[in-house]
N, C-alpha and C positions, 0 to 999 in steps of 0.2 A: 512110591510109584503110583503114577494118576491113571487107572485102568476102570472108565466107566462103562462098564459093561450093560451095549441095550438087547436087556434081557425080553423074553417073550410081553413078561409083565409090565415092562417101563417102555416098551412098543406100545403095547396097550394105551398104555396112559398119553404118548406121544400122539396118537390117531385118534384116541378118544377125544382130546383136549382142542386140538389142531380143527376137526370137524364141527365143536359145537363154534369155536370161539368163528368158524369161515360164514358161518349164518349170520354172524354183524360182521358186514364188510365195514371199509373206508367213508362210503355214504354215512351209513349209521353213526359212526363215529364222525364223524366232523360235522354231522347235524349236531348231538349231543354235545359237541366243541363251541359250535355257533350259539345254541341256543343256551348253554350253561346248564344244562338239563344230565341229569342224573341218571345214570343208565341203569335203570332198575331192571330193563327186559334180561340182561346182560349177567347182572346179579341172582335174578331167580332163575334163570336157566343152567347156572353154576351151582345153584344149591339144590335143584330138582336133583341134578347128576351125579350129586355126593361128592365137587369136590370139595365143598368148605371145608369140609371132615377131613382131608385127608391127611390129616398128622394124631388126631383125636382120637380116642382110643375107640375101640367096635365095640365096647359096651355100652358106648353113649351116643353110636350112630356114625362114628368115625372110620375112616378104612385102616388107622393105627401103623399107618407106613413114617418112613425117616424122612429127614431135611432133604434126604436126596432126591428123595418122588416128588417132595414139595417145589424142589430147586427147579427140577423137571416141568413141573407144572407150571412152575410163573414164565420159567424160561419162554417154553411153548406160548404162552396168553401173552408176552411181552411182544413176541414174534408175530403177532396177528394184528389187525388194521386196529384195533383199542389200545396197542405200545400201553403206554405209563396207564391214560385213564382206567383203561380193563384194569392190571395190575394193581393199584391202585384202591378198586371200587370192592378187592376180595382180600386185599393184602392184608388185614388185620387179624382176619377168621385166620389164617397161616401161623399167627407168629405170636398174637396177644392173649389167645388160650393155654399156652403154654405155662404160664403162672398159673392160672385155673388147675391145669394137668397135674402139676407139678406139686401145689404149696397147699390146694383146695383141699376142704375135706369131702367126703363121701359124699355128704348132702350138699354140699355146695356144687360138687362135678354134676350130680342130678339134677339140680335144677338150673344149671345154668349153660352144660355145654349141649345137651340136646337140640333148644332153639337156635343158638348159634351155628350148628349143623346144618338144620335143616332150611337156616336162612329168615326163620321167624323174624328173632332177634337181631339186628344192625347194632355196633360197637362203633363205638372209637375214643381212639388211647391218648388221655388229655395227661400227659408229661408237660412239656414246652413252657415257657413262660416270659411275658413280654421282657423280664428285666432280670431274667438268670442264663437265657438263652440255653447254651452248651453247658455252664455251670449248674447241673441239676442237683448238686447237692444244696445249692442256693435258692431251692424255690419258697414260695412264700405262701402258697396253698396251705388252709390248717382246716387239720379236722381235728375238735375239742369234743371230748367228752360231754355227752349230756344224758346224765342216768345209765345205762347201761349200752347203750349209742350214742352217735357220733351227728355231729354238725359239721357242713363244711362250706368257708369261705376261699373263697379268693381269685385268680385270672389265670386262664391258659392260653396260651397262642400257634398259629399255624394246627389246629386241629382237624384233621380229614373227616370226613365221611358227619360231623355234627350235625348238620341240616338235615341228614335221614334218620341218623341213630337213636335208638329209643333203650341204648344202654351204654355204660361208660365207665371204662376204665382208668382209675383217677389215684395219679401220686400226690399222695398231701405227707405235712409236714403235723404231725403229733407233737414230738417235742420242738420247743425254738431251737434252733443250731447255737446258739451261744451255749444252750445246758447242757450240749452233749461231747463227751469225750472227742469222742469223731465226727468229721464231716457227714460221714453216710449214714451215721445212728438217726433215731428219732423220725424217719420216715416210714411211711403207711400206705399201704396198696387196696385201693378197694374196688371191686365191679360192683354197680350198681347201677338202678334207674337211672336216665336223663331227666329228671323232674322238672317240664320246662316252667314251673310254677316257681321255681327256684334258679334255673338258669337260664339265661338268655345266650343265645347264641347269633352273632354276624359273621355276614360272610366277607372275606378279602377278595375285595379284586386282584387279579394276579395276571402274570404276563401266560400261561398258560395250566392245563389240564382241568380245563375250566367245565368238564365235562363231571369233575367229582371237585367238591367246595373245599377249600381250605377256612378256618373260623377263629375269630376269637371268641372266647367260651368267659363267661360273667358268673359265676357261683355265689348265689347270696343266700344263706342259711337253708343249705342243701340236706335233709334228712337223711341220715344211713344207718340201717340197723347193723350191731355187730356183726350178725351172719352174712355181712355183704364185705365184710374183710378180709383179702384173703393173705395168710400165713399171719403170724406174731407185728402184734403192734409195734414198731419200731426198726420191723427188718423190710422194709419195702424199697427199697436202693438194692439189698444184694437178693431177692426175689426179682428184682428186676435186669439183674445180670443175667441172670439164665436165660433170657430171651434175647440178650443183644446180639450175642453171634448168630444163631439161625436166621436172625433179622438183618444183619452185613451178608451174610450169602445166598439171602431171595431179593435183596436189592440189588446183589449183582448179577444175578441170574435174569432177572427182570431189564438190568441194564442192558445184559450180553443179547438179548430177543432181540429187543430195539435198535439196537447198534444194527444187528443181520437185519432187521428190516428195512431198515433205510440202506445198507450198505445193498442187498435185494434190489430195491427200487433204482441206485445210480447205476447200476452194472445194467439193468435189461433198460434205461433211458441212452446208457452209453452205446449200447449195442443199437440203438433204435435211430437216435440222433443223428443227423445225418450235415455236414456243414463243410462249405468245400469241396463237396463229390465225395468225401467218404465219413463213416462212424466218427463220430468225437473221441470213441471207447481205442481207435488204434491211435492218438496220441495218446505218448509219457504222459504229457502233463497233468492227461484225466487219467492212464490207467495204472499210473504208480500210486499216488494216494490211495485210491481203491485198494492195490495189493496191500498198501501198507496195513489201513485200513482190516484188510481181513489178519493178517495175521497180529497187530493189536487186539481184534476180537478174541480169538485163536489162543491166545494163551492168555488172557484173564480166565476162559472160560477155564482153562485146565487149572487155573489156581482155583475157582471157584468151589472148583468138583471135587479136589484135593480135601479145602475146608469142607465138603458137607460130608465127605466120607469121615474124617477126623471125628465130627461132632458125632454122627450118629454110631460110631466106634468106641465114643465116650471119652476120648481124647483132649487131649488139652486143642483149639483150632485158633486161639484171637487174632493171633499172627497172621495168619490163614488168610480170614474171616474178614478180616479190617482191609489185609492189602488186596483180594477177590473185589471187596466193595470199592476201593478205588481203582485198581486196575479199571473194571470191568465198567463205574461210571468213567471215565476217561475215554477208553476206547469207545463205548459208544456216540459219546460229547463229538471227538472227533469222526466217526461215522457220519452223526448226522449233520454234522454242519459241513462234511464231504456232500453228501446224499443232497448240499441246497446248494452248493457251488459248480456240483455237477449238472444241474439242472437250469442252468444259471436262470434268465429272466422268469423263466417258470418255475424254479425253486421256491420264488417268494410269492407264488399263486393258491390259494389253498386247495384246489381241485388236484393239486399234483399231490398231497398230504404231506413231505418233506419237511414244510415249512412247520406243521403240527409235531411230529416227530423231533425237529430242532429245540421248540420251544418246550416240550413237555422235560425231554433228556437234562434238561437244566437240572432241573427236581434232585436224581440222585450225585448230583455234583457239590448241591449244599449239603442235602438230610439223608437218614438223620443224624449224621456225624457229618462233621466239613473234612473237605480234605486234610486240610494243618493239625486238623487232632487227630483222625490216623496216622499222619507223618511224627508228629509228638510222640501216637502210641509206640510208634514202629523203635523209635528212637531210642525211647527210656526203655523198654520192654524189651524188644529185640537185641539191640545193638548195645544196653547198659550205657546209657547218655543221661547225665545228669537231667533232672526233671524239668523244664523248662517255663515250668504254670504253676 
């Protein structure tokens, strides 16, 4: 049973969150759209507030609440004039400390999740690779021993947040894949410097959320001291599991805002518009998609809610997790390209935002899992279908 209860405390959080993010309207953002510019005002004013922390434990600065306050949180920031780029520009601090939490030792959580908190330190999570894509047990990233640390070559792709980040979360490969039993042996997890003496980072042009960079990342004889590894050499594919469900149900949660935001924006255009002597909002034609619209939102979100209760119950949720993050991209994909039909010649104007919210919504529709491998997962996993890959 899906019963999310909004307690005094996730009020809190719902008004708190709601009022910092209404101080960057839709101006703010679609300048930072236009210009390709970095919303750093956006980013420290989230981490002045303590939410970076909020999954992070309160010894190290964190308010040590569940995926569900998190879920909460993106939800709300997804809901606001920033959609994807906000989400986007804090998503990492959410979901990629979580290996830190989890696998780090003592000195490692000391010196490394405090910054991250308090917004010093900017991350980002270089998995991706130009020629393993979705196949990450195939990447080609190697960190080789050199003395008692680590060297590390090789290419990552579609990297967020690189162009600010002065820290990095980086899957390489220790052993070749040919010498290992399994696919998923042999891999290594480390957070460490971005030492741009050693990497070079470009940025991609892309069709949208051009307000936070997506990068290819060049690693050429990258320095890492042991202490920057975190958990056992050779286990960093199943340290990396631990983060993927909470990270399927803050991209759905993040989907779910965007969707109600745009879905927001056609309903008071419908009500406003006026063509023929009356609303555009009392034709079917506009105000059934709208309904449908809402109630596709509607119940991703309640699967959503379902998997972050699960996870933070300690439950088994991938099921959950995987179908939340499609549901929830989907229904909002269809929102907002509702939200630019509804608007019609002014949908594709930027001053109406629609047309930003269309294009960003793309995003959780590829990453960071495509639909066809949740449909895969669902398949083999759920329903016991032969393995298909």
């Amino acid at each position: 049973m899906i019963d999310l209860e909004i307690s005094p405390e996730r009020k809190q959080i719902q008004e708190a969150v709601t009022a910092l993010c209404n101080r960057f309207d839709d101006e703010y953002w679609r300048r930072k759209d236009q210009e390709h510019s970095y919303p750093s005002e956006f980013h420290a004013a989230m981490a002045q507030a303590g939410w970076l922390g909020i999954t992070m434990p309160p010894e190290y600065g964190g308010a040590g609440l569940g995926v569900t306050e998190a879920a909460l949180l993106m939800q709300t920031v997804g809901n606001s004039a920033g959609a994807l780029a906000a989400c986007s520009s804090i998503h990492i601090n959410i979901f990629a400390p979580h290996a830190i939490v989890v696998h780090g030792s003592q000195e490692q959580k000391s010196a490394m999740l405090p910054a991250l908190i308090r917004g010093d330190d900017i991350a980002c999570f270089a998995v991706t690779e130009p020629d393993a894509g979705l196949d990450t047990t195939n990447i080609s990233t190697r960190a080789v021993r050199r003395g008692a640390d680590y060297v590390i070559h090789g290419r990552k792709m579609w990297i967020s947040t690189a162009q600010q980040a002065n820290k990095m979360m980086v899957l390489t490969r220790t052993t070749p894949i040919e010498q290992c039993a399994r696919r998923t042996d042999g891999m290594t997890l480390f957070y460490t410097d971005l030492d741009r003496r050693h990497v070079e980072v470009r940025a991609i042009p892309k069709m949208g959320r051009a307000a936070v960079d997506s990068n290819a990342v060049f690693i050429d004889g990258l320095p890492v001291p042991e202490a920057h590894r975190i958990g056992a050499e050779g286990e960093g594919f199943r340290i990396l599991l631990d983060a993927i469900n909470p990270e399927r149900v803050l991209v759905a949660a993040e989907a779910i805002g965007i969707g109600r935001r745009a879905l927001g924006k056609a309903v008071a255009y419908a009500r406003e518009r006026e063509v023929f002597g009356r609303p555009i909002g009392q034709n079917q034609g506009i105000a059934h998609p709208l309904a449908r619209n809402w109630m596709e939102l509607e119940a991703a979100d309640m699967l959503m809610w379902r998997a972050a209760q699960l996870y933070d119950a300690g439950r088994a949720c991938g099921a959950e997790a995987n179908a939340a993050k499609f549901l929830g991209a989907e229904a909002a994909l269809h929102a907002c390209e509702q939200a630019v039909r509804t608007h019609g010649g002014m949908g594709y104007a930027a001053e109406y935002d629609v047309e930003r919210y269309f294009r960003e919504i793309m995003i959780p529709n590829i990453a960071p899992v495509s639909r066809e491998m949740i449909l895969n997962y669902i398949g083999e996993r759920v329903l016991g279908l032969p393995r298909s890959y």
